[in-house]
N, C-alpha and C positions, 0 to 999 in steps of 0.2 A: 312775459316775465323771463328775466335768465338771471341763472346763475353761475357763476367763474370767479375767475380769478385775471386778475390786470397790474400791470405795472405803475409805477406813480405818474409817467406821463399821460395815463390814459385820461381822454375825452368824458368827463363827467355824465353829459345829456346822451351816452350812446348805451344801448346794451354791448353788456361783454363779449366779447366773440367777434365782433364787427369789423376794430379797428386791429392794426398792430399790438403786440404783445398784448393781447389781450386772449379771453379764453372763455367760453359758456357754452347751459345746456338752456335750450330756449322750450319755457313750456307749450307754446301753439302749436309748433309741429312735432316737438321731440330727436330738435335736429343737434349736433354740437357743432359750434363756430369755431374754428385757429384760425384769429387774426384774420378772417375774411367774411365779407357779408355773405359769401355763398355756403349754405351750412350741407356737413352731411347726416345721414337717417342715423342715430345713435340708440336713441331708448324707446318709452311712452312719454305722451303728451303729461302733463301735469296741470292742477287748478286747486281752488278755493279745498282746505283740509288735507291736500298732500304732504309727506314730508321728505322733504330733498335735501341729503348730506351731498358733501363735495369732499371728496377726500384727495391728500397729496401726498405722492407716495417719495420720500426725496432720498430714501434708498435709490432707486434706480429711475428720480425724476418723473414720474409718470402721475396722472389726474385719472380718477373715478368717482363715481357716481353713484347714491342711492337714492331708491324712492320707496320710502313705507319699510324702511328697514331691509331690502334686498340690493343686492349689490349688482348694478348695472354692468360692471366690466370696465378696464383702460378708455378713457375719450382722449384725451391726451400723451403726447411723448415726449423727451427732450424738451424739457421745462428748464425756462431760462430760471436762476433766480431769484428771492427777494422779488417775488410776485403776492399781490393782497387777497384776500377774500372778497369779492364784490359782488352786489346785487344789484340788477337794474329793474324798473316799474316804469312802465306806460300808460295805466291807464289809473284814472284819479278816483285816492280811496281803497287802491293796494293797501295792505298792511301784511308785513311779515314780524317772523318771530325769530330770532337769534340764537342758536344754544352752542356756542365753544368750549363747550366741554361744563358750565355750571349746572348741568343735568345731563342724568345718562341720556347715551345716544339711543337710538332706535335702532341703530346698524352694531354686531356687535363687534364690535373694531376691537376688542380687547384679544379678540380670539385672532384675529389677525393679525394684528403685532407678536403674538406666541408665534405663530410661525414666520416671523421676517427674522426677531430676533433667534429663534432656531437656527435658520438658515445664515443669518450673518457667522453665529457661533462655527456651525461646521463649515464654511470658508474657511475662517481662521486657521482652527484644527487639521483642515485638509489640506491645508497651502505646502507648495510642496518646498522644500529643505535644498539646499545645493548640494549636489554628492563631493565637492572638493574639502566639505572642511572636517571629515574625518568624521569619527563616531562621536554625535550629540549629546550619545549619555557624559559620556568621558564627558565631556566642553562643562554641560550640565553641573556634573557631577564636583568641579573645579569649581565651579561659582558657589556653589553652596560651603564648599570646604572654606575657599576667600572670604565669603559674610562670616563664615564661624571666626573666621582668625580678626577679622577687621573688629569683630567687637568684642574679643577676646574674653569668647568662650573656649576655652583652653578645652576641656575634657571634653564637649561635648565634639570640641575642633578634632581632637584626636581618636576618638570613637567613630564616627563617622569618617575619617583615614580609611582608619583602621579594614572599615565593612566595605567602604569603593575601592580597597587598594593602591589609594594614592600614600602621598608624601607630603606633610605639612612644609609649607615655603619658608614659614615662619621660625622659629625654633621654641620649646614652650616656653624655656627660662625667661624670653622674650616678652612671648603672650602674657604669660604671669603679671610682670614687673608693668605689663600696660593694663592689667585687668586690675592692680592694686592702687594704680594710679584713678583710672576709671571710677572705683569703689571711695575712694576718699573724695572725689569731685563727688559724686552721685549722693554722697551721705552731709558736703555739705562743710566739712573741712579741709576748705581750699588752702589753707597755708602749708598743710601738710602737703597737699598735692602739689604743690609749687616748689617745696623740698623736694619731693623724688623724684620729679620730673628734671630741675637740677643735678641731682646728684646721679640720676642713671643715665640723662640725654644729655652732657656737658653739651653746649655750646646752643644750645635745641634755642633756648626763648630769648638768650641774649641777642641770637639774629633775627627773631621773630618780635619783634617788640609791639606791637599791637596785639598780640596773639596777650603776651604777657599784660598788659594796660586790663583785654578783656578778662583775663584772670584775678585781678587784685582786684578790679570793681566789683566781681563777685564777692572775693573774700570780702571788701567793705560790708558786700548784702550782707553775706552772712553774720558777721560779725554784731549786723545788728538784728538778725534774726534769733544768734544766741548759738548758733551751730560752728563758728569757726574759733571759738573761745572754746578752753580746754576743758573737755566733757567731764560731768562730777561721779556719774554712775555708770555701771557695765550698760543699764539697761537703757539710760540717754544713748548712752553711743549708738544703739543699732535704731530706737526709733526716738528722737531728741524732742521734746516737748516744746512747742512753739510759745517760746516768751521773751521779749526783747530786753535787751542791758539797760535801753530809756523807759522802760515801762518799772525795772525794777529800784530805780533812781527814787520812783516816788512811794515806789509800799512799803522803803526801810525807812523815811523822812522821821519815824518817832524814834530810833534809835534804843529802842530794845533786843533787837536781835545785836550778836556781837559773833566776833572772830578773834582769834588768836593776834596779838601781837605780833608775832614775825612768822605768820602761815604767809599760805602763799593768798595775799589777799583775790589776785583775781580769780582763782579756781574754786573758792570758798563761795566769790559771788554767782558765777555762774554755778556751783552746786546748788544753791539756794534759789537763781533764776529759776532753773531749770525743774526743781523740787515745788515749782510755786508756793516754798513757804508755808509748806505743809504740818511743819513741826513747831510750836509756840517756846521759844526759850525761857520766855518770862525773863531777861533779860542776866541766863546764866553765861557762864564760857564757856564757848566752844572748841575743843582743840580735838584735830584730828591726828593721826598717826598716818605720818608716809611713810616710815619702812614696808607698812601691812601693805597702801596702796600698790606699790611697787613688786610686793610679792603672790598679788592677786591679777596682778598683768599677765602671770605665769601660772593663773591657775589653784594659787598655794594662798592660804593666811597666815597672819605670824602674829601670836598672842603676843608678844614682849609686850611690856609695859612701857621701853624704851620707844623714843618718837625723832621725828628729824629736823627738830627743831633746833638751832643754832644754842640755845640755853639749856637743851637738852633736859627740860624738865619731864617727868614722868607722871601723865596724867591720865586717867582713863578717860575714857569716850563719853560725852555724854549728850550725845546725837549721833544715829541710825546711818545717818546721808554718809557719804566716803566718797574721798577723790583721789578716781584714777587717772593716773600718768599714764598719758604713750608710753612708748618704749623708747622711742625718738629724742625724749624729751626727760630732762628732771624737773623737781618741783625749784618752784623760785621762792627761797626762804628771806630773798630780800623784801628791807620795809623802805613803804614811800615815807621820806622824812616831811612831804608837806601836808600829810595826811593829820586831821585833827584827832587828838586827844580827850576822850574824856576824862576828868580826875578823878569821877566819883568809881569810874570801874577800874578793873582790876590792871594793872599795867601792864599784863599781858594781853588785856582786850582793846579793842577799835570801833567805833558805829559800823554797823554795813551801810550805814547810808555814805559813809565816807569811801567805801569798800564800791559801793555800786557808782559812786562820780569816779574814783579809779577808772573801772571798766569803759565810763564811759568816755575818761581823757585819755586811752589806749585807743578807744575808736576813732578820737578826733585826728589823735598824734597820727594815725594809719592815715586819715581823710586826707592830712597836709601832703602828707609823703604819694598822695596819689596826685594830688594836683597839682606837686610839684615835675610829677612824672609827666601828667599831660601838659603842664607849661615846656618841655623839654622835646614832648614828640611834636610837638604844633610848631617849635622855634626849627627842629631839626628837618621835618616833613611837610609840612603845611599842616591845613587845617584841614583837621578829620572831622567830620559830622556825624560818625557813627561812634566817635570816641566821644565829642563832646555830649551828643545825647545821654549816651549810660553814664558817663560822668555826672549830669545834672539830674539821673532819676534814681540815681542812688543815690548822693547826697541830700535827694530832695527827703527820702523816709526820716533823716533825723528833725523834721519838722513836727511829726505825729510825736502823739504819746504813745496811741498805739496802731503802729503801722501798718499790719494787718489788714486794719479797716477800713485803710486812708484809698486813695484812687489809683494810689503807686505801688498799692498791695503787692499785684502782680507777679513786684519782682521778688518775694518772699515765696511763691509757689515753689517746691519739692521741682515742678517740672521742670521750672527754666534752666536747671543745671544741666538738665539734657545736652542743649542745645550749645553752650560751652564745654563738658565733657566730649560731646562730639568731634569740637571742630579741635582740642586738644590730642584727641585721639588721633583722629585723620592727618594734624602734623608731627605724630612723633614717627606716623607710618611714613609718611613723603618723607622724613629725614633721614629712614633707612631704607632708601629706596622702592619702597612699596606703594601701591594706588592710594591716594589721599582715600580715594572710594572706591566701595568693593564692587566688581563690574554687576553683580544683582540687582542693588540698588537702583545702577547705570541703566542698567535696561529699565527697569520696573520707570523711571523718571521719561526714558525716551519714550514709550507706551503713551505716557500720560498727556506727555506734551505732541504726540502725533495727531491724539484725539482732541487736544486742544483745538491744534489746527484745523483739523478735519471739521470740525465743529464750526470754527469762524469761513470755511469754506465751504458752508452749507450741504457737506457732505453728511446722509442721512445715518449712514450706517455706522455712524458714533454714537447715535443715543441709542442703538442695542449693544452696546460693548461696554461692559465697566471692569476696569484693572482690578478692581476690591472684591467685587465680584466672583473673577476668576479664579485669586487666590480664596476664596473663602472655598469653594467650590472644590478645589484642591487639596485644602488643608482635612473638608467632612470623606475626599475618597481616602 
């Protein structure tokens, strides 16, 4: 009987060891075969109840050997590879047993991989540095300040100056105005974020227009997510309760809940979206006071009884909910004239159901105006396929009632703004001359993709090395 390891050409009817690339430990003599029928003395013989691992060591390419859970020593070197596991029988009524790992081994191979992966680790650690590039703290100590500014962490960018002694590249007013931009993508009202980015990077998206396309197909998500329509309460704004404009289309359809005549019918609806309709009017009027809102932007309330409403009626409150205005923005006391009327209420009131098909012909009116945008890059550019996709998986959510649940959910996830925040950040940096990417990242990415490679090139001493690993390991010293 032998056991080795062979190539795909090898000779089926032969024991291992015999032919070319081929490799065994033969039990009758106890001899190991490389590729030649002449074997040499290696171990003990083996028969009927032994048990024989074959191990391959492709750190440094090398084959050994156990028998009964003792480890024989190196039989082979300079393994070619992409070589198999084989077994050959001669005489009829052999029978072996197989174990690649679906039961523990008899050899304890776990103990020895602690020490390969040891020994890879202090490699690494002990590699030695070039003395031309100066002092590695310093170098070090610049990459970290770079992540802090790239994703404009301002304070924590400048305390950390502070304690290495360096200089921020950046300037904070800077960092600021990209961490505010950041914070409005992140939370999910992207038309705001499309304004600052405007109005503090003139020229930034008008020459990046895909950059921009990826931006307003967000603001579609969110728009039908609920979060780029003008928030009702302090406390939506920092965690905004997930309820869509087409979901709210259908819980005002009996026309009890009502709104003010000449409020600003969309921010009433999203107060109410967003409120899930918490409070039963019984089919009273609704009128809120914007001057209060506007003075709560700042911190302040303002009891007047006076409201900013264009008829300047003076009504008090008689619902809890309140809608706050940006700063950016005032309320829109204009009314839609196509909007139905009911007679029997008050001529100051509206259905919200009329109020929630509003909200949702501002979403269409948005939809048109983006695919008129992508009819314009596709005539100017060609044909994008990474535009026409987000274009058809955002449009596709206005099919659900509730989107959420649909199979395009996805793009309703909190995370995915990351990933546009991102690449919005990295071009306002390239626009003022700065790394689109912060060199940490750089490295941490070249790491990953060496052991990529090393990996496809059956290089062994990537499966003791992991990148997440090492920082974990960094982050508990």
């Amino acid at each position: 009987m032998g056991i080795g390891l062979t190539h795909t050409n090898f000779k089926m009817n032969r024991l291992p060891g015999w032919d070319k690339q081929s490799y065994g430990y033969h039990g009758d003599d106890g001899h190991s075969f490389c590729s030649s029928g002449n074997g040499q003395p290696y171990g003990p013989t083996f028969t009927t109840g032994d048990i024989i691992g074959c191990g391959v060591n492709l750190v440094d390419n090398t084959c050994f050997y156990t028998k009964n859970g003792h480890h024989l020593g190196i039989a082979f070197r300079d393994l070619p590879p992409r070589l198999y596991p084989t077994v050959g029988l001669q005489t009829p009524g052999e029978v072996v047993d197989a174990n690649f790992g679906q039961e523990p081994f008899k050899f304890d191979i776990e103990d020895m991989l602690k020490e390969l992966r040891a020994s890879t680790k202090a490699t690494i650690y002990n590699f030695p540095l070039p003395d031309d590039q100066g002092d590695w703290t310093v170098i070090l100590h610049k990459m970290v300040s770079s992540y802090l500014v790239h994703h404009g962490y301002s304070s924590t960018a400048e305390t950390f100056a502070r304690s290495a002694g360096q200089t921020l590249q950046e300037d904070m007013t800077s960092i600021k105005n990209r961490q505010k931009i950041i914070k409005l993508v992140l939370s999910g009202r992207m038309g705001q974020a499309i304004e600052q980015t405007i109005r503090l990077y003139p020229g930034l998206l008008e020459s990046n227009q895909n950059l921009l396309f990826m931006l307003k197909c967000r603001q579609f998500i969110e728009m039908v997510n609920g979060s780029d329509f003008d928030l009702g309460t302090p406390s939506s704004r920092t965690s905004p309760v997930q309820t869509s404009v087409i979901q709210s289309t259908k819980s005002y359809q009996n026309g009890n809940t009502i709104i003010p005549d000449n409020a600003d019918n969309q921010g009433y609806l999203k107060n109410n979206v967003l409120s899930n309709n918490t409070n039963n009017n019984n089919g009273s009027c609704i009128e809120d006071d914007y001057s209060n809102d506007v003075e709560m932007e700042n911190g302040h309330s303002n009891n007047s009884a006076t409201n900013g409403y264009k008829n300047g009626s003076a009504t008090n409150r008689t619902n809890t909910n309140e809608l706050v205005e940006e700063e950016e923005e005032e309320a829109d006391t204009g009314r839609d004239e196509d909007m139905d009327v009911d007679s029997s209420l008050s001529p100051n009131c509206k259905s919200t159901s009329a109020t929630a098909k509003s909200g949702v012909e501002r979403m269409l009116e948005f939809g048109r105006e983006l695919f008129q945008m992508s009819q314009r890059l596709e005539k100017e550019h060609g044909v994008n396929e990474t535009n026409q996709k987000m274009l058809e998986d955002a449009f596709s959510l206005l099919a659900y009632s509730n989107p959420w649940a649909s199979p395009l959910g996805w793009q309703l996830c909190p995370s995915r703004r990351e990933a546009v925040c991102a690449a919005l950040n990295s071009a306002i940096l390239e626009s003022m001359n700065y790394s689109w990417r912060p060199p940490l990242e750089v490295c941490i990415a070249h790491a990953c993709e060496l052991l990529r490679l090393m990996s496809s090139s059956s290089l062994g001493a990537c499966a003791f090395v992991s990148v997440d690993d090492i920082l974990a390991q960094q982050q508990q010293h």
